[in-house]
C-alpha positions in Angstrom: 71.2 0.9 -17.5 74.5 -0.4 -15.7 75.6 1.7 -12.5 78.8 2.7 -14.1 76.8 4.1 -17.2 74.8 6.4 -15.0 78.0 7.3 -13.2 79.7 8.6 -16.5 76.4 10.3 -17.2 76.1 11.7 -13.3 79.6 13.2 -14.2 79.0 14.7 -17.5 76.2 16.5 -15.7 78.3 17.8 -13.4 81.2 18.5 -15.7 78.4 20.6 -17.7 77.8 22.5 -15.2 81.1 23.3 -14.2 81.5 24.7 -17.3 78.8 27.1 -17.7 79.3 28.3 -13.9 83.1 29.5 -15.0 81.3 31.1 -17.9 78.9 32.8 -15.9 81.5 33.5 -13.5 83.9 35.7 -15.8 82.4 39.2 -16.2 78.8 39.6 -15.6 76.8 42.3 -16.3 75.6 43.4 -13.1 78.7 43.2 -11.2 79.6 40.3 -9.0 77.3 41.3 -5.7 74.0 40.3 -8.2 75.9 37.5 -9.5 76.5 35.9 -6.1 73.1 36.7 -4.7 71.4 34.8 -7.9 73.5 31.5 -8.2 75.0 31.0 -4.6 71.8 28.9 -4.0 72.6 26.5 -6.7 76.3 27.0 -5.8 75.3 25.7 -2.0 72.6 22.7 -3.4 75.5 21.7 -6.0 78.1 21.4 -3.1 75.8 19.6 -1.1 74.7 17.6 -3.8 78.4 16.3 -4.6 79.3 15.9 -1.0 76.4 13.0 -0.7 77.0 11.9 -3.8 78.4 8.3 -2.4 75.6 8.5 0.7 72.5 9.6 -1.8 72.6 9.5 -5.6 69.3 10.7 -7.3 67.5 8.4 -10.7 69.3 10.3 -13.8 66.1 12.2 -14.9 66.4 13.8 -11.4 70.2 14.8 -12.1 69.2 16.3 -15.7 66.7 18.5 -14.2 68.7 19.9 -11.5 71.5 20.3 -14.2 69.2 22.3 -16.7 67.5 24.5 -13.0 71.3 25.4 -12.1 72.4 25.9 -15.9 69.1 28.5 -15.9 70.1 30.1 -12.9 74.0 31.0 -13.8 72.6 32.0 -17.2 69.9 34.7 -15.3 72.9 35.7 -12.7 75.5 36.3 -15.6 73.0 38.4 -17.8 71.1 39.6 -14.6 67.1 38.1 -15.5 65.8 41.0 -16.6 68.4 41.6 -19.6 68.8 37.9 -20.8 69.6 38.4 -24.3 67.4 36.1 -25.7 64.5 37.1 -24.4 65.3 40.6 -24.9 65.2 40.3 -28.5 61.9 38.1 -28.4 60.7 41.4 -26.0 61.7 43.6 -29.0 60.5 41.4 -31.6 57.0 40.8 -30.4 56.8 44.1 -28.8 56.0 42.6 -25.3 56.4 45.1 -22.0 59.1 43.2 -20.3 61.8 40.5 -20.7 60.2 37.0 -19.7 63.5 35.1 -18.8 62.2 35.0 -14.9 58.7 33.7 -15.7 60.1 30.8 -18.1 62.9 30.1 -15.4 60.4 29.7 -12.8 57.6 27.8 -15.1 60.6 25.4 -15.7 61.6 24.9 -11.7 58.2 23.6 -11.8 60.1 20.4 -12.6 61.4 20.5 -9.5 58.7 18.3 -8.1 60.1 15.4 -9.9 63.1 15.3 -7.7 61.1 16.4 -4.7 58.9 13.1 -5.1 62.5 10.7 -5.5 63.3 12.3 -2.5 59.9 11.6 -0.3 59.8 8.2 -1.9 63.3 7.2 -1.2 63.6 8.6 2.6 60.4 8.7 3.8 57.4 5.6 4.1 55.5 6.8 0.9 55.1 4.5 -1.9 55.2 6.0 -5.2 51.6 7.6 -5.0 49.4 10.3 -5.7 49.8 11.2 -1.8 53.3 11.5 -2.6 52.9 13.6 -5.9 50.1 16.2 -3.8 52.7 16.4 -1.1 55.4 17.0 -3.6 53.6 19.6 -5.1 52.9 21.4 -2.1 56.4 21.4 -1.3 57.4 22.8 -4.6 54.7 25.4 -4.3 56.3 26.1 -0.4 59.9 26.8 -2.1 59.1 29.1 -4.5 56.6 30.7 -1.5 59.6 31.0 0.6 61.9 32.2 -2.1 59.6 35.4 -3.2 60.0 36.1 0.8 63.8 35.6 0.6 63.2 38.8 -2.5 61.1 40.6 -0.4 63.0 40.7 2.5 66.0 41.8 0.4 63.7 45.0 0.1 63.7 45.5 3.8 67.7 45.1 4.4 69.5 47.3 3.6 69.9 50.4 1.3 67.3 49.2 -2.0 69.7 50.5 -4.4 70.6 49.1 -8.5 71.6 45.7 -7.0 68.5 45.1 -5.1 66.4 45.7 -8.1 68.5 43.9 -10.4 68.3 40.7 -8.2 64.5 41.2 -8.0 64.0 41.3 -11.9 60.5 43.0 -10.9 60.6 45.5 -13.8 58.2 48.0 -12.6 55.3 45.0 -12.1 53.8 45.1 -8.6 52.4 41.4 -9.2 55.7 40.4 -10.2 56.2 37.0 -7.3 52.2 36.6 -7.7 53.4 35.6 -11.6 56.5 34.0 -10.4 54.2 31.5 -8.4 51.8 31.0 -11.0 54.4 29.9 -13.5 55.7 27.5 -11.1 52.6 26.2 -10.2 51.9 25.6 -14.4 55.4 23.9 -14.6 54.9 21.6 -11.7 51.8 20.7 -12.7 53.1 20.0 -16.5 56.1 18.0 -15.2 53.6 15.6 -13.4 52.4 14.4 -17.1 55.9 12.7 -17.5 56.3 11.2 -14.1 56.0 8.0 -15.2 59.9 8.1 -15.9 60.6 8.6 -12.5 58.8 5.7 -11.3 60.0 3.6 -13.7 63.8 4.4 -12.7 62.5 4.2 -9.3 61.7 0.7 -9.9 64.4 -0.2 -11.6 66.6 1.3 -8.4 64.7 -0.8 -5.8 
């Protein structure tokens, strides 16, 4: 694939995303102070991204992924993650206790590990290995460790009023990050079947 083609496709991405962030932007359901504390992560990562665009691009499959992770999260910070309409009807329709949107979000940033290994492989010694997939995988796991801490701590600040719940998506289940992690874990581990696309565009790229 020529490098202007994966340009064109690098900036549909990001035009895609654009898109959905003004959507999620205009009236969400919570009120803007859940809003901003779901998606100003991706917010921040998408700025950064764009800003070392020139300096460090990332193999298309890596781009796709983060598109669908940020497209997730300002879906689950429009609709707040516990009241995704989607999932709400599949709660009602198969009687289940609680909406699911948060466990298939984080079972899908499993796939982060993916653009975790490009980056190990690309700016550190490794070779494309299964050192560098464990270590990948540990580092995904370590993210989604230090985000449940980020939710926990929001606990601790602060008064733990409706916006504090809403941005924790717990829904009355004590085990709620030990789930969170799980699903991750599941996703990463899934996403590690289809690695061989990321090598080969890392191949192709050196």
């Amino acid at each position: 694939m020529s490098h202007r083609k994966n340009n064109s496709i690098h900036f549909f991405l990001l035009f895609v995303v654009t898109l959905v962030l003004i959507w999620s932007l205009i009236k969400p359901e919570e009120g803007y102070k859940v809003w901003l504390m779901e998606v100003s992560p991706s917010v921040l990562a998408l700025l950064f991204l764009v800003f070392t665009f020139k300096k460090f691009r990332f193999t298309t499959v890596s781009y796709v992924i983060i598109t669908l992770l940020v497209i997730l999260t300002f879906i689950g910070g429009h609709y707040s993650y516990s009241e995704v309409p989607l999932f709400t009807w599949i709660k009602d329709y198969f009687d289940l206790q609680r909406n699911h949107y948060d466990r298939f979000g984080h079972f899908v940033k499993g796939s982060m590990v993916i653009v975790i290994i490009e980056i190990l492989v690309k700016k550190t010694a490794l070779s494309i290995s299964k050192t560098a997939t464990f270590i990948a995988l540990c580092i995904t796991l370590a993210i989604g460790a230090f985000y449940e801490i980020i939710e926990w701590a929001s606990t601790k600040i602060g008064k733990q009023g409706k916006v504090t719940t809403d941005f924790l998506g717990m829904q009355g289940d004590i085990w709620d990050a030990q789930w969170d992690m799980s699903f991750l874990l599941v996703g990463a581990i899934l996403s590690l079947f289809f690695i061989k696309i990321l090598y080969k565009q890392l191949e192709n790229f050196s």
